[in-house]
C-alpha positions in Angstrom: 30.8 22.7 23.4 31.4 18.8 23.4 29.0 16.5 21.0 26.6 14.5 23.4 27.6 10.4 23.1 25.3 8.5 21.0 25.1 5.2 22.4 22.1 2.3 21.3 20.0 5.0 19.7 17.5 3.6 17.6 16.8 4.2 13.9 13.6 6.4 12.7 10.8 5.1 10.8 10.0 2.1 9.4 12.3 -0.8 9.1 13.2 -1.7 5.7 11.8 -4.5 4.0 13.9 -5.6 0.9 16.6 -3.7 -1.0 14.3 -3.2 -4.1 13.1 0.9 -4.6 9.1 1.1 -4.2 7.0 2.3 -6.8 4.1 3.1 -5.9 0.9 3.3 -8.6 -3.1 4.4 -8.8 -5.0 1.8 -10.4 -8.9 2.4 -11.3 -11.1 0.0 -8.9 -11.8 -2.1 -11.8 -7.7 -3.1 -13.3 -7.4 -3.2 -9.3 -10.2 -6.1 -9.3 -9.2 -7.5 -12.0 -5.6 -7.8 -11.2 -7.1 -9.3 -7.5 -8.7 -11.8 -9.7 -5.4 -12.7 -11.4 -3.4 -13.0 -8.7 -6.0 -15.3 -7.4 -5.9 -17.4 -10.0 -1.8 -17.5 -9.8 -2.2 -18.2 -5.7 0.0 -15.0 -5.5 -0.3 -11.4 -3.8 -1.6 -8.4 -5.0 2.2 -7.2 -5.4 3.7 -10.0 -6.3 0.6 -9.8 -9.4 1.2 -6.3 -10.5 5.3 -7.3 -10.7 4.4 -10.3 -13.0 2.0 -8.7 -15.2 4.4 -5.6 -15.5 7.5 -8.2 -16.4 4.8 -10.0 -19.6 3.7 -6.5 -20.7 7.3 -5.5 -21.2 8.2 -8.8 -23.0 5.6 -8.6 -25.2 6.5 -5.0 -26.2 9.8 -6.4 -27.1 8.2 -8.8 -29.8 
């Protein structure tokens, strides 16, 4: 049996976005508001927030 043609077929799902791997976390409503507030403050997003804050917890281990 011959293999059908596969001609302009379109991928499945979701284009992707960046080339970074997600990570994906549950927060309590309250760190949740009170990273909201910080990235406020910063004039950042909410995931853009929760990268910085990770980055300073880390380096602050280190010392």
């Amino acid at each position: 049996m011959a293999k059908s043609i596969k001609v302009n077929q379109k991928k499945r799902g979701r284009p992707a976005t960046g080339r970074d791997p997600v990570s994906a976390v549950r927060l309590p409503v309250d760190l949740t508001a009170d990273v909201d507030t910080w990235a406020e403050s910063k004039e950042v997003s909410r995931s853009e927030a929760i990268r910085r804050l990770v980055e300073i917890g880390l380096k602050a281990r280190g010392k």
